[in-house]
ZAMARGU-4260 file (C-alpha; in steps of 0.2 Angstrom, whole numbers, plus 5000, padded with zeros to 4 digits):
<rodrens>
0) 5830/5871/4754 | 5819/5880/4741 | 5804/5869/4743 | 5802/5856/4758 | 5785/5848/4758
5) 5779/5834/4772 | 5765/5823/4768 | 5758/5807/4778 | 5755/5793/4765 | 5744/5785/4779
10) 5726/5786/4772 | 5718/5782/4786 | 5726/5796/4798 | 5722/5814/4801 | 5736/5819/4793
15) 5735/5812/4776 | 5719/5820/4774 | 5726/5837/4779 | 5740/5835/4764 | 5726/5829/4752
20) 5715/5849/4756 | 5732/5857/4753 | 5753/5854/4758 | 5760/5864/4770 | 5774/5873/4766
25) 5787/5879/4776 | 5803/5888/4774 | 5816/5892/4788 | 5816/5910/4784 | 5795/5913/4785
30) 5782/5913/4799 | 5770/5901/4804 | 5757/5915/4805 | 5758/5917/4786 | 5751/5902/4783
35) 5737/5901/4796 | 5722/5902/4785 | 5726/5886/4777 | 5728/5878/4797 | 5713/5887/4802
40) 5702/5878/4787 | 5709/5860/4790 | 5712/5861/4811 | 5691/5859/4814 | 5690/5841/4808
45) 5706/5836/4819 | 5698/5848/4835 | 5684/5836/4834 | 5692/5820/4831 | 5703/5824/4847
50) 5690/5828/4858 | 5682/5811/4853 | 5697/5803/4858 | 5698/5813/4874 | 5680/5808/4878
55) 5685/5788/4874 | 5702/5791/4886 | 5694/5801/4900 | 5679/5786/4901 | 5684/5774/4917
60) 5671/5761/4913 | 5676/5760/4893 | 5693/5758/4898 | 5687/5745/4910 | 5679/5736/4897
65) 5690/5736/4882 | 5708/5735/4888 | 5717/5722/4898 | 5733/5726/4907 | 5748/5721/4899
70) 5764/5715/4905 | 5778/5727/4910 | 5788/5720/4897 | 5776/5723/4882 | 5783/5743/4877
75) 5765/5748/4871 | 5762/5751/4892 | 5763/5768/4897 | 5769/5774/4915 | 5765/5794/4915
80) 5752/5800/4926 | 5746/5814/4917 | 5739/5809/4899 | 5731/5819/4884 | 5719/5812/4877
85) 5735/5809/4863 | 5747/5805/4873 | 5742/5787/4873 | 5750/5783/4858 | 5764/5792/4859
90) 5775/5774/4865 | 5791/5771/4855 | 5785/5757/4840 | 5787/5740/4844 | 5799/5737/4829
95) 5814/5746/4837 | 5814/5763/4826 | 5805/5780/4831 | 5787/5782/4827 | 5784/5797/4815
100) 5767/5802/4824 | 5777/5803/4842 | 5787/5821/4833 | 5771/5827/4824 | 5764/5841/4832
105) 5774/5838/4846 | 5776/5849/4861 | 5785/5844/4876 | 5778/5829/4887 | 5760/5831/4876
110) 5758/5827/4859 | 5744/5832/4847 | 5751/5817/4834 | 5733/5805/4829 | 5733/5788/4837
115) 5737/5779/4819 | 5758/5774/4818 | 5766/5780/4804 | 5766/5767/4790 | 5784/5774/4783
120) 5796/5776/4795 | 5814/5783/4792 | 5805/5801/4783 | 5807/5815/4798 | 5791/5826/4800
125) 5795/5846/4805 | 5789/5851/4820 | 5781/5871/4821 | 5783/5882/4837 | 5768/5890/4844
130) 5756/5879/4835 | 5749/5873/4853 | 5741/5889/4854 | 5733/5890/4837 | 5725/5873/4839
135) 5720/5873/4855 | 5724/5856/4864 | 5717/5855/4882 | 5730/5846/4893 | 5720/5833/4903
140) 5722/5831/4920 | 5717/5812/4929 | 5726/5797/4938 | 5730/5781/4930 | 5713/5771/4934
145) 5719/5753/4944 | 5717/5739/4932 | 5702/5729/4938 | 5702/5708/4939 | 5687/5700/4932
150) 5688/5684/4935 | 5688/5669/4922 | 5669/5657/4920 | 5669/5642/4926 | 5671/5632/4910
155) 5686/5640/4908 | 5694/5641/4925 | 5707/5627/4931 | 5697/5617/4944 | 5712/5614/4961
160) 5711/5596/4962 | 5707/5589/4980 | 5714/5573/4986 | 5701/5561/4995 | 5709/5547/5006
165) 5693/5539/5009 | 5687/5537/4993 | 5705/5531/4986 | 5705/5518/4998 | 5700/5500/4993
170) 5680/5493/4998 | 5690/5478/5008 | 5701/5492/5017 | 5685/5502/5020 | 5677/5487/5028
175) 5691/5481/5038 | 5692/5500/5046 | 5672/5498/5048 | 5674/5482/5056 | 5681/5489/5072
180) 5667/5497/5077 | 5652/5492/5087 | 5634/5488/5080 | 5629/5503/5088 | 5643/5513/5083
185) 5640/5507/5064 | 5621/5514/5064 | 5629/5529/5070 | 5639/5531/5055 | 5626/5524/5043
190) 5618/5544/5043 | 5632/5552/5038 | 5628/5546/5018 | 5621/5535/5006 | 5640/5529/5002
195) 5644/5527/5022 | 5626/5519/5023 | 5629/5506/5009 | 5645/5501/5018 | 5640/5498/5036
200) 5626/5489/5032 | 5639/5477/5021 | 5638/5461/5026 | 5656/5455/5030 | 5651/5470/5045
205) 5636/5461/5052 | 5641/5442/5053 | 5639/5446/5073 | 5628/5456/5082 | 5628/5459/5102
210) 5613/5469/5108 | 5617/5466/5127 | 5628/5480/5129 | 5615/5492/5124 | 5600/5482/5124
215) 5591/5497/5136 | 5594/5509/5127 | 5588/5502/5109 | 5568/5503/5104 | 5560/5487/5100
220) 5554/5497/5082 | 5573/5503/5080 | 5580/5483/5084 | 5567/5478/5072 | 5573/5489/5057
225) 5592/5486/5060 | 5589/5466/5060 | 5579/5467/5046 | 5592/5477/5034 | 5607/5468/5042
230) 5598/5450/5048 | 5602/5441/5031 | 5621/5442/5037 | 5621/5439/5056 | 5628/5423/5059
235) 5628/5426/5077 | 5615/5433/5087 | 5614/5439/5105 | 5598/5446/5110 | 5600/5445/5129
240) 5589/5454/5139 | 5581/5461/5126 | 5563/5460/5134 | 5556/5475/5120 | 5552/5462/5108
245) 5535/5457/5115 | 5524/5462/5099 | 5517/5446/5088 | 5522/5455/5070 | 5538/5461/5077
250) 5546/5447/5082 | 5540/5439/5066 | 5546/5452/5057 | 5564/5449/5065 | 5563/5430/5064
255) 5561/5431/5046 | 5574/5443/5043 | 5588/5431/5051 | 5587/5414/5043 | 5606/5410/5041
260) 5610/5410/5059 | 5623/5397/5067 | 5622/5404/5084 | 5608/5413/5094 | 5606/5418/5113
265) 5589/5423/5117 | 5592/5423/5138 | 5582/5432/5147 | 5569/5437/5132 | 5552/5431/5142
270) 5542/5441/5130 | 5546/5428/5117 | 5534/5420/5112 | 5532/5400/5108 | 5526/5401/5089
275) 5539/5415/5086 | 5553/5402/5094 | 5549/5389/5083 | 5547/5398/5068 | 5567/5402/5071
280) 5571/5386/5075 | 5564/5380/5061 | 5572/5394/5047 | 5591/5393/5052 | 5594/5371/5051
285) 5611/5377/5053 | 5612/5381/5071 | 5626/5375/5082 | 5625/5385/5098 | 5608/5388/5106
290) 5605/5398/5123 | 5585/5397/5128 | 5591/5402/5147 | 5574/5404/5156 | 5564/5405/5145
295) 5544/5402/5146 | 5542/5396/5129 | 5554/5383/5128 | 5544/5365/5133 | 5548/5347/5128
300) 5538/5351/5109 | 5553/5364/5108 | 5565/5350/5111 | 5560/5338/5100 | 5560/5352/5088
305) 5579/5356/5091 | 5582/5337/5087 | 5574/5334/5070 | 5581/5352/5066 | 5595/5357/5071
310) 5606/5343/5067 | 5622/5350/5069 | 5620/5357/5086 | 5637/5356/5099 | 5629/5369/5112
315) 5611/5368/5123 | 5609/5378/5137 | 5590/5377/5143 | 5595/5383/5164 | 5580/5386/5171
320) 5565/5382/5157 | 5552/5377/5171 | 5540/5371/5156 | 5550/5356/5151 | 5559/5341/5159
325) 5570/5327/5157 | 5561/5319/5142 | 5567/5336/5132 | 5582/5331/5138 | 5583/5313/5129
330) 5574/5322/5113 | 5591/5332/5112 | 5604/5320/5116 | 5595/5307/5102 | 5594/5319/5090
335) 5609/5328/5091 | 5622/5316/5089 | 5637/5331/5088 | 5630/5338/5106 | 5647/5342/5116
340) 5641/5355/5130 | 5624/5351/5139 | 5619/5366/5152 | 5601/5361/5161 | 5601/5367/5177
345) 5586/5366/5189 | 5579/5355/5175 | 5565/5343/5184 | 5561/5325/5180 | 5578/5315/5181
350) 5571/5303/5193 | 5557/5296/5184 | 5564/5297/5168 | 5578/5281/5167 | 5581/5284/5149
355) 5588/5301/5150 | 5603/5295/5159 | 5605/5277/5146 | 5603/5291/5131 | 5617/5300/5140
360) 5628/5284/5142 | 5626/5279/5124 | 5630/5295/5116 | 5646/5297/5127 | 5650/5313/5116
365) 5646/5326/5130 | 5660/5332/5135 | 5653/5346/5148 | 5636/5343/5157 | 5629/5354/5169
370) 5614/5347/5180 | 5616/5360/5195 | 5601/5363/5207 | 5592/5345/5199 | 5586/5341/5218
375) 5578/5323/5210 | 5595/5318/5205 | 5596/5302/5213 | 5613/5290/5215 | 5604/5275/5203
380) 5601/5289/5187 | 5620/5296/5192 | 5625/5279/5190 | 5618/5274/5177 | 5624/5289/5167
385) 5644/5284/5170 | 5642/5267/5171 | 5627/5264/5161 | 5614/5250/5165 | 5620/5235/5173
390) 5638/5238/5173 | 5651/5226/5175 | 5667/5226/5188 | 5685/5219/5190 | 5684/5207/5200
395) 5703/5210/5207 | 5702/5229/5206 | 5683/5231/5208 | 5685/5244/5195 | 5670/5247/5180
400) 5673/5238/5163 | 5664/5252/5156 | 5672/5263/5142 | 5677/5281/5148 | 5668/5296/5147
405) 5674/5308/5137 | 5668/5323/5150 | 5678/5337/5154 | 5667/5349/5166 | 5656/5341/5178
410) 5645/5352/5191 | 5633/5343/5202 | 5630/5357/5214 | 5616/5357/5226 | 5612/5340/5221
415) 5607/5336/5236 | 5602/5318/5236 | 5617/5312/5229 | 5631/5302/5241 | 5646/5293/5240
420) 5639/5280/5232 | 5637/5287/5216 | 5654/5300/5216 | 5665/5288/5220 | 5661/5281/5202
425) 5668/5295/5195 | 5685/5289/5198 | 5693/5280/5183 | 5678/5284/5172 | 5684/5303/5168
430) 5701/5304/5165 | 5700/5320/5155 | 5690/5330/5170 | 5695/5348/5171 | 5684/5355/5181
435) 5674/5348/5195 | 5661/5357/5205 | 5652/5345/5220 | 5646/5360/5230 | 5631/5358/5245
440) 5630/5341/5243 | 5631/5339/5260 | 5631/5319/5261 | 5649/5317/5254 | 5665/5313/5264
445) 5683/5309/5259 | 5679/5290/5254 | 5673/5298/5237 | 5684/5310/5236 | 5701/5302/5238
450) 5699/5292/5221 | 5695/5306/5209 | 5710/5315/5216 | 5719/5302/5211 | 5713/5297/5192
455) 5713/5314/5186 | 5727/5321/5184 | 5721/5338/5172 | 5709/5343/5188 | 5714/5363/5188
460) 5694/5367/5196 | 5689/5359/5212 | 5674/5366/5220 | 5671/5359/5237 | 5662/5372/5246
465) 5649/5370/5261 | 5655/5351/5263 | 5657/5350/5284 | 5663/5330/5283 | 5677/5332/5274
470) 5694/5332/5285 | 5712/5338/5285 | 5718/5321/5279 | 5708/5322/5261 | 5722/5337/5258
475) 5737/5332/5264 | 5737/5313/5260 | 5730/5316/5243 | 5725/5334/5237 | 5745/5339/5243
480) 5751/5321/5234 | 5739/5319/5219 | 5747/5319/5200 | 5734/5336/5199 | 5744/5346/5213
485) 5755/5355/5201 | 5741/5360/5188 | 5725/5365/5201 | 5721/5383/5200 | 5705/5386/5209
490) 5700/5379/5225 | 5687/5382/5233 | 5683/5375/5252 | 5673/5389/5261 | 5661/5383/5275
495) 5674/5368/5277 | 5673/5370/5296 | 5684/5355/5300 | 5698/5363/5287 | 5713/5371/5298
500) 5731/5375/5293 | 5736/5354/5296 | 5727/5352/5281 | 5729/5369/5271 | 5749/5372/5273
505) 5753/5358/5261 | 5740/5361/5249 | 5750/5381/5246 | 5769/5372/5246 | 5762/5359/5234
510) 5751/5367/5223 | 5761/5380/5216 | 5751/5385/5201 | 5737/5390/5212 | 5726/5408/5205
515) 5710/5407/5217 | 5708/5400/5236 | 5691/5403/5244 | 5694/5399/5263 | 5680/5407/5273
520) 5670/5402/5286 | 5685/5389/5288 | 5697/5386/5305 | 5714/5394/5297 | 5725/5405/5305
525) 5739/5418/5299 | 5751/5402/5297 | 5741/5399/5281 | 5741/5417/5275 | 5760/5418/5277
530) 5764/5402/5268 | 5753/5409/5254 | 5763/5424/5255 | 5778/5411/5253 | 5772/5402/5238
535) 5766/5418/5228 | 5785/5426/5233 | 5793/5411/5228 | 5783/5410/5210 | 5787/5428/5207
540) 5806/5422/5206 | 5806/5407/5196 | 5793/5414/5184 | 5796/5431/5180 | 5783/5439/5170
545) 5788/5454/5159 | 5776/5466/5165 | 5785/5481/5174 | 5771/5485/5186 | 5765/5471/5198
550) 5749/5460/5194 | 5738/5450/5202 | 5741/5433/5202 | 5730/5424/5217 | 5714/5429/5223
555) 5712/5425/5242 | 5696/5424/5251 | 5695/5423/5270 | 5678/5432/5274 | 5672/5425/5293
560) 5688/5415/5298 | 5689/5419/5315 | 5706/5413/5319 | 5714/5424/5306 | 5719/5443/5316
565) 5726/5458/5308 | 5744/5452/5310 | 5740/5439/5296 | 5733/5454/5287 | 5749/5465/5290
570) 5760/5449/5283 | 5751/5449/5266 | 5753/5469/5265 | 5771/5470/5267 | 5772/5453/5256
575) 5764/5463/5243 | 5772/5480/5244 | 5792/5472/5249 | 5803/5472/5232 | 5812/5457/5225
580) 5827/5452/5231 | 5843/5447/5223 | 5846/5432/5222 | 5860/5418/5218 | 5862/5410/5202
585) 5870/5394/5200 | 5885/5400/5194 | 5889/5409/5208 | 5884/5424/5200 | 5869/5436/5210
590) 5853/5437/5200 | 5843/5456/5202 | 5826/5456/5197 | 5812/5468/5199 | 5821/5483/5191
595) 5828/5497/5200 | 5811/5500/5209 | 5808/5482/5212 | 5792/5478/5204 | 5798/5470/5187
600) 5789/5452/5186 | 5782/5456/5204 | 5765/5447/5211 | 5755/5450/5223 | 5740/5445/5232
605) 5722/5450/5231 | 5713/5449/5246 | 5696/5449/5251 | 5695/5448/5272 | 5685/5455/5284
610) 5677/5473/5280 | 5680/5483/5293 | 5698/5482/5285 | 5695/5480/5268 | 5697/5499/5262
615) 5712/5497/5270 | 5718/5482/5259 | 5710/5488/5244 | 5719/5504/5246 | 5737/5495/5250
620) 5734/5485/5233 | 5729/5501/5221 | 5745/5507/5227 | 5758/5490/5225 | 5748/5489/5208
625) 5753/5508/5203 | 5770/5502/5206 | 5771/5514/5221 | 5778/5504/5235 | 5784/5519/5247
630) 5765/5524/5246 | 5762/5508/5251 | 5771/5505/5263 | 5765/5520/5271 | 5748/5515/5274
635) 5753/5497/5280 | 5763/5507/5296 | 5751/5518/5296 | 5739/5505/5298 | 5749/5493/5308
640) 5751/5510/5321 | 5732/5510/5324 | 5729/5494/5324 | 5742/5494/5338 | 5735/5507/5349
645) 5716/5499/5347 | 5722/5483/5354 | 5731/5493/5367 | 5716/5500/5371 | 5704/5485/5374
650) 5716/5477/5384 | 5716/5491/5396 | 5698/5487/5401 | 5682/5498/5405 | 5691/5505/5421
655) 5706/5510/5413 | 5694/5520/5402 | 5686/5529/5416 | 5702/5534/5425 | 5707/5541/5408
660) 5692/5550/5406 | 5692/5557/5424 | 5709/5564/5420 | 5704/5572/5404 | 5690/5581/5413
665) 5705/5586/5426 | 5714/5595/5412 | 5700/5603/5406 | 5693/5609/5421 | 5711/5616/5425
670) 5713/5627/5409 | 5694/5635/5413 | 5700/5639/5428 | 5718/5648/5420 | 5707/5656/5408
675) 5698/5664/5422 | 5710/5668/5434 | 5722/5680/5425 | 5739/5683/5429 | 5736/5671/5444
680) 5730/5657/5436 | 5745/5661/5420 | 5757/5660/5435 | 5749/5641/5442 | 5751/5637/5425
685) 5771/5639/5423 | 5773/5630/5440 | 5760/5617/5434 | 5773/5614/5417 | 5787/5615/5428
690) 5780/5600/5440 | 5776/5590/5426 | 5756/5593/5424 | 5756/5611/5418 | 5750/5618/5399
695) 5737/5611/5391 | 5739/5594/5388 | 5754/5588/5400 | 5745/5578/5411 | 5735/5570/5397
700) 5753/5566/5390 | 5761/5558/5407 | 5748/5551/5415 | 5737/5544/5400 | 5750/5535/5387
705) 5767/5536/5382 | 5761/5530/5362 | 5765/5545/5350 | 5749/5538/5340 | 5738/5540/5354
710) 5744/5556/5360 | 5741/5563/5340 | 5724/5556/5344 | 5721/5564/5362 | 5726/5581/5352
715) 5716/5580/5336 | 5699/5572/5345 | 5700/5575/5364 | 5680/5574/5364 | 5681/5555/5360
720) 5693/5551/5370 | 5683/5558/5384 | 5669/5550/5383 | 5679/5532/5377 | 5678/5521/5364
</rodrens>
């Protein structure tokens, strides 16, 4: 080759503009050296251009700032450790063909080639040997700087997107949830935020509101705020007990807040005051159930209130209002004409007033009236109220013409000056009566009762407690024999004193649906007890409840019966804690119930008796209940073991105790003197064992009592036992 010239058509690159100053030429044959003045002239503008560019690569903060990390797959990426400030571009070019800047000036892993790519590829560029000296290229030395992650701004970073269960939900979901929890409970949960405050003060929430489960606890100021945010939707309102609302402008405040009320209960609120009363009587027209319990403000201008505006009332308990009487009474029962449950107890002026009890007559809608504790009841006003005035009477049947009452509930208790007279007219006129309480009326007998057992055959209460004329033939000739015999639950006869177990043992085979017996300070005996154990037994078997632990299902009473000894209690225990029994079907076929354990469908007794042994019972029952009937029958041996050894010992008498208390202080007195004596007395002591007294407690054991219980006892507590019971 006579003439071989290389020239970078680039314009913008180093090289071109060394070819423009003058070509290079270079023959295979020449030296390098030769033509060193030309490189020396043109090698000061590319010195200077690669120390810029060694500056801009050796800058960790530039770097930082203008380049991003790219992909490994991107072949512009350079791996090497050790970089020039040149050897940056020195990547194979992204098209697939050699770069002609990677073999220009190029000398082993560093290249002195400028950072532009060659614009023609395919022409081959000569290298020179020994250049590196004449141009000087430091080799720079420093580690590949760890890419640094800047994160995105917040318009342009993707948000993760959180999934609220609450807030999905629907309103009536939400309210439905919020409707399980007490009023206190929603105020609780009102402060979490203004969303959470907006739904618990929803109305749907508030249609009821009981303060007398936390009526102590609650300010008056606090009550105040909650009824006025939530008193437009309270239907139902129970302020019982509530005796903080005492102040003029606060009860005003609360009165005003609730004016669409169809029930309210404001017993036992004494700080209420009269004006405030009939300012809430007079805002909610609605109202169907009232409940003034003893109340101070309530007097006959409150009743006559209640009739002009309270129309739809069904409900009136006014129990113990001492500032009204019977004319309130009539007021109501005019007014009212929807009035089904009447509740005036210890209400005054019923003898005086016959117009209470013709009102009473003629409406003949009352289907429960409670006059309890009205001592000026007389027969004539009672009679009138059944009957009504001047009645007429079959002449064959001596029966009253008069239309039935429609009364379901009847209590008359403590009415003292009622009699015979008057009850006996009960009979034929309420063939509807439920329940029927004639308690302390002390002048009844069985003349008056014998009838009404027999007209009313829905009777399932009958309260005859602390009546000493009735007899033993009212129970078994009727109560055992009337049509209500199969459906009577409670029954109450304490202080009966003439009732024994001739009248009370048909009343338990007959009356098989019975769930509460109060029987004290009557003359039964443990025959009763164990016949009750009989009927409960015998109701377990036909009706089999699905329960797989016992339940209760009679209450018994016997407090102050003297007749009835801890051998009737035993026979209720191990009633109670005994398993079913098989028994045959009518096929021939054995029918187990109860269970593997025997305690499937079982019932048992709860009984009340006398309390020197009611831990014992209560403890007995915890254990049937808990389905534990090993446990159980445990303590009734136990039980039965002490009872045992107490009778035992009062039937031994105060002499017996002395003789045992002499010996014990025999026995002690003999181990004193073994202690002191040594040997000697060790030695008395074998020949004491051997003849029947020696050791510590063998005399105690032969001579005192052959009961394993009470020997346990003379071990455990000998001091007791010493100085007797």
């Amino acid at each position: 080759m006579a003439d071989s010239t290389t020239s970078h058509t680039t314009p913008d690159s180093p090289a071109s503009s060394a070819s423009e100053a003058g070509s290079l030429d270079v023959h295979p044959g020449n030296d390098v050296v030769e033509q060193f003045p030309v490189l020396q002239h043109k090698s000061k503008g590319r010195q200077m251009l690669l120390r810029g560019l060694q500056r801009i690569s050796s800058s960790q903060s530039l770097r930082a700032r203008i380049t991003r990390p790219r992909a490994s797959s991107v072949p512009y990426r350079s791996s090497a450790s050790s970089l020039s400030c040149v050897s940056l571009t020195s990547t194979p070019s992204p098209f697939g063909q050699p770069s002609s800047s990677s073999s220009y000036f190029s000398f082993g892993d560093v290249s002195t080639a400028p950072t532009s790519v060659a614009a023609t590829p395919g022409i081959e560029t000569p290298g020179y040997d020994g250049i590196e000296s004449v141009l000087a290229v430091r080799k720079v030395e420093h580690p590949v700087p760890t890419p640094m992650t800047i994160s995105l701004p917040t318009e342009i970073k993707k948000k993760a997107k959180v999934f609220n269960f609450w807030d999905s939900i629907p309103n009536e979901i939400k309210i439905h949830v919020l409707s399980f929890l007490s009023p206190k409970e929603l105020v609780q949960v009102s402060r979490v935020s203004k969303k959470f405050h907006e739904l618990c003060f929803d109305g749907q929430l508030w249609t009821e509101f009981d303060a007398s489960n936390f009526y102590k606890e609650i300010p008056a100021e606090s009550l105040t705020k909650i009824l006025e945010t939530a008193g437009p939707f309270v239907h139902d309102l129970n302020l019982r007990g509530c005796l903080q609302i005492e102040h003029m402008q606060r009860a005003q405040r609360l009165v005003k807040a609730c004016h669409n009320l169809y029930s309210t209960t404001l017993e036992g609120c004494r700080n209420f005051q009269r004006p405030t009363l009939h300012t809430l009587l007079k805002t909610n027209k609605q109202l169907v159930h009232i409940n003034l319990t003893g109340l101070p403000a309530v007097n006959n201008a409150t009743c006559k209130i209640i009739s002009r505006e309270c129309p739809q009332l069904e409900t009136l308990n006014v129990s113990g209002c001492k500032q009204m009487d019977a004319r309130g009474i009539r007021f109501v029962i005019e007014g009212c004409p929807k009035l089904r449950d009447l509740r005036a107890s210890s209400v005054r002026g019923f003898s005086s007033n016959a117009d209470v009890a013709t009102a009473i007559f003629q409406s003949n809608n009352l289907e429960k009236l409670i006059l309890s504790n009205c001592s000026d009841l007389t027969d004539d006003i009672f009679t009138t109220m059944i009957l009504g005035p001047n009645p007429e009477f079959d002449l064959l049947s001596n029966r009253p013409l008069s239309p039935p009452r429609k009364l379901r509930h009847l209590d008359l208790t403590r009415c003292v000056r009622l009699s015979d007279q008057s009850i006996k007219h009960l009979a034929y006129m309420t063939p509807h009566l439920e329940g029927l309480s004639l308690s302390n009326i002390t002048l009844l007998t069985d003349s008056s009762l014998e009838p009404i057992l027999a007209s009313c055959p829905n009777l399932t209460h009958l309260d005859l407690e602390d009546l000493s004329h009735l007899t033993n033939s009212l129970f078994v000739n009727h109560l055992s024999k009337s049509p209500c015999s199969t459906k009577l639950e409670h029954l109450s006869i304490s202080a009966c004193e003439n009732i024994s177990d001739t009248g009370m043992l048909p009343v338990f085979q007959s009356c098989t649906n019975l769930k509460s017996v109060l029987l004290d300070n009557t003359r039964i005996s443990n025959l009763t007890l164990t016949e009750a154990a009989d009927m409960v037994r015998s109701r377990s078997l036909s009706h089999r409840a699905p329960s797989p632990l016992p339940e209760v299902t009679l209450h018994l009473t016997i407090y102050d019966t003297p007749l009835v000894t801890w051998t009737g209690i035993l026979e209720i225990l191990s009633r109670n804690s005994e398993p079913l029994t098989p028994k045959p079907a009518k096929d021939g076929v054995l029918d187990i119930g109860g269970g593997s354990t025997g305690t499937k469908g079982k019932q048992v007794i709860n009984l009340k008796c006398f309390h020197t042994w009611q831990m014992t019972v209560d403890e007995h029952t915890r254990r049937v209940l808990r389905g534990e009937l090993n446990s159980a029958k445990r303590v009734e041996r136990k039980w039965a073991e002490y009872m045992q050894a107490e009778q035992e010992m009062e039937a031994g008498g105060g002499r017996r105790r002395r003789r045992r208390a002499r010996e014990m202080r025999d026995v002690l007195e003999q181990d004193q003197q073994r202690r002191q004596g040594g040997q000697q007395g060790q030695q008395g002591g074998d020949k004491g064992r051997r003849d029947g007294g020696g050791g510590r407690w063998g005399t105690a054991r032969v001579n005192v009592t052959s009961s394993d219980w009470y020997w346990t006892q003379l071990v455990e507590r000998p001091h007791k036992i010493v100085e007797g019971p």
